[in-house]
C-alpha positions as CSV (number, residue, x, y, z in Angstrom):
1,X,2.3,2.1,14.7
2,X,2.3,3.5,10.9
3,X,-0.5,5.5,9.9
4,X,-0.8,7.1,6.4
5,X,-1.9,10.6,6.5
6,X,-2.7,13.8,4.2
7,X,-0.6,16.6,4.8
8,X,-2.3,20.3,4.5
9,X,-0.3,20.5,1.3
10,X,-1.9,17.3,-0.5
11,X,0.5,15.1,-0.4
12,X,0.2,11.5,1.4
13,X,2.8,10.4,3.9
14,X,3.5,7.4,6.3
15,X,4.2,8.6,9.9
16,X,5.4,6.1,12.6
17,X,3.5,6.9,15.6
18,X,4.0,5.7,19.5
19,X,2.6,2.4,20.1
20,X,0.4,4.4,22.8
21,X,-1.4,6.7,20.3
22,X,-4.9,6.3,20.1
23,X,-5.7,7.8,17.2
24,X,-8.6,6.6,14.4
25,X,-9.2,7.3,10.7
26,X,-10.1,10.6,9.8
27,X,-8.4,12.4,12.7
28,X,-6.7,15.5,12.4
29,X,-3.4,15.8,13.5
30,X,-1.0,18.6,15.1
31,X,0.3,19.7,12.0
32,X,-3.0,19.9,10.1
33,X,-2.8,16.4,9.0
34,X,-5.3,14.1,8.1
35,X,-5.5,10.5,9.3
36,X,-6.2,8.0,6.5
37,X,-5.0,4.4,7.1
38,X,-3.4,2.5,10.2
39,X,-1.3,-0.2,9.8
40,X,-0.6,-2.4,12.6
41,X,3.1,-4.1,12.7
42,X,3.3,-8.0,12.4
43,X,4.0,-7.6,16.2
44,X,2.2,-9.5,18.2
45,X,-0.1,-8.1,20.5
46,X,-2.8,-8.9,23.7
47,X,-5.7,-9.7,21.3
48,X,-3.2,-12.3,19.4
49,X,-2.2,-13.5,22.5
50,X,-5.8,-14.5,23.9
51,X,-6.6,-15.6,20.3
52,X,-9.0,-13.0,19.0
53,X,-7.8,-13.0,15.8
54,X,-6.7,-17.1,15.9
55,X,-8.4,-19.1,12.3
56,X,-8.7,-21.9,15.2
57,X,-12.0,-22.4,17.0
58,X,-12.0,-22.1,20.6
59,X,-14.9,-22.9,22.8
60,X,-14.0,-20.3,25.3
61,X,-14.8,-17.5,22.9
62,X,-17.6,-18.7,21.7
């Protein structure tokens, strides 16, 4: 997963991270860094799979 964080020094960075991370905005990293976007991959995923995130209406989830 990319996250965009805020280095101690000021400057922004993107950081690919483990897929396994849990992580959320506004943590604080190891090196002092600051968490301030997550951005997901186009990979699909369990909630794409069940359809969670489907434009299509589905009565089970309803």
């Amino acid at each position: 997963m990319w996250v965009l964080v805020r280095k101690p020094d000021g400057t922004e960075k993107e950081l690919d991270l483990p897929k396994d991370s849990y992580i959320e905005i506004g943590d604080i990293l190891e090196d002092g860094s600051v968490v301030l976007e997550i951005r997901y991959t186009d990979e699909d995923d369990d909630l794409t799979e069940m359809g969670y995130f489907s434009d299509e209406r589905d009565e089970d989830f309803l």
